[in-house]
N, C-alpha and C positions, 0 to 999 in steps of 0.2 A: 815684426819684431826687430828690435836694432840688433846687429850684429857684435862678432867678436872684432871687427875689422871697423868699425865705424869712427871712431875717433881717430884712425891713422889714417882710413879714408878723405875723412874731409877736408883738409886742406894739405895740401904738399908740404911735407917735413921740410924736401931736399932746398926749397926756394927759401925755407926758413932758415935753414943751416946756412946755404951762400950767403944770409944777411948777419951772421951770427946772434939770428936769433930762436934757437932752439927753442929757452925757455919760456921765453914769451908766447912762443907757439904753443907749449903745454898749456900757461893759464889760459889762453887765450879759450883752445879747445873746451880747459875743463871748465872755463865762464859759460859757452857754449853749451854744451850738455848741461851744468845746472839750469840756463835760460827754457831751453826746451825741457826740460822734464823727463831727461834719459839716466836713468838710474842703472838699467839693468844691460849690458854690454856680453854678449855669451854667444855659445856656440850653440848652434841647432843642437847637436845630443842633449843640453843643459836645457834649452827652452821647450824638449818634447818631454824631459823628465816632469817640467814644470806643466805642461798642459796635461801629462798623463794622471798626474796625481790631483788634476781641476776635475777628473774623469772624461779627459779628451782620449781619442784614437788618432793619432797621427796615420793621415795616408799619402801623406809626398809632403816635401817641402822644396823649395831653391830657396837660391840666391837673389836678390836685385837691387839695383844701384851699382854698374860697378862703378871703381874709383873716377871714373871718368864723370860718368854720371853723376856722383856722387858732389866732384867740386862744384859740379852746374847748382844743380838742388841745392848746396852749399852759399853759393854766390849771388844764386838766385832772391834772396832774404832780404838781401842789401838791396837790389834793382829795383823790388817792393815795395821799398821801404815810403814811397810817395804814395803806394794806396791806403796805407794806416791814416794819414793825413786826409787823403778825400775820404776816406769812413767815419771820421772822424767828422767833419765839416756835412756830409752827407747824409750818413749813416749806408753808405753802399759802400762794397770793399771794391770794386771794380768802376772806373771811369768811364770808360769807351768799349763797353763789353766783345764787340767786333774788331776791335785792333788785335786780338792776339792770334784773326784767325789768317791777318796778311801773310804774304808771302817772303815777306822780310824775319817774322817771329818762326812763320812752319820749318822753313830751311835750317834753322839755325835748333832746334827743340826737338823736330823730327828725329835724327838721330839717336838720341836718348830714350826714345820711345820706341825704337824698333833696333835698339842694339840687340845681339844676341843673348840669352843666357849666361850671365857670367859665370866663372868656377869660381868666383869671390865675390862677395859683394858685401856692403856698409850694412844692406836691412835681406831678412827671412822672410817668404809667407810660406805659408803653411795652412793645407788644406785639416780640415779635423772635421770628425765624427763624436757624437757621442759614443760613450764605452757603452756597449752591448745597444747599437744601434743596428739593423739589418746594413750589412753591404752590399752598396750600390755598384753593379756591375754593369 
């Protein structure tokens, strides 16, 4: 689930402010999110409200993405932006399937994927049950 943090996540205000471009930073974001299809921006209490009343059981939930992360996954969209193109000419969304398992791409991605836990983060997962399912112990 996107977070209550995701749209100040994704891209650095402060770089935007030193260029004075704040506002352009907003549309920018809010082009953004209407592109992906993020409508709904909330706190885990607000998204368990909403899964409890789908008849979910919330049994944990975190954090992930944190901000760090988050500008990667962020910027990462752009660097992609040449596989739309061989998908396109292809029909395959990946070129050279084994390139991303060099040690040029691990070093650099690795991180992001075995960062900690953050106590913030851009997205929620959330473990769920159905309501009046046996618990699994």
């Amino acid at each position: 689930m996107i977070g209550e943090r995701f749209s100040e996540f994704l891209t650095s205000s402060s770089a935007w402010s030193r260029l004075g471009l704040s506002g352009a930073r907003r549309a920018y974001v809010d082009w953004f999110n209407r592109k992906a299809k993020h409508y709904h921006f909330d706190s885990p209490e607000r998204w368990q409200s909403r899964l409890e009343r789908a008849g979910l059981r919330v049994r944990r939930w975190r954090y992930y993405l944190s901000e760090r992360a988050t500008h990667a996954m962020h910027w990462s969209h752009y660097v992609s932006r040449p596989h739309l193109l061989f998908r396109k000419v292809t029909g395959r969304w990946v070129p050279f399937p084994g390139l991303m398992d060099r040690p040029f791409w691990v070093r650099r991605l690795l991180p992001y994927v075995d960062e900690p836990e953050p106590a913030a983060g851009s997205c929620i997962a959330f473990e769920c049950v159905r309501s009046g399912a046996p618990a699994l112990e």
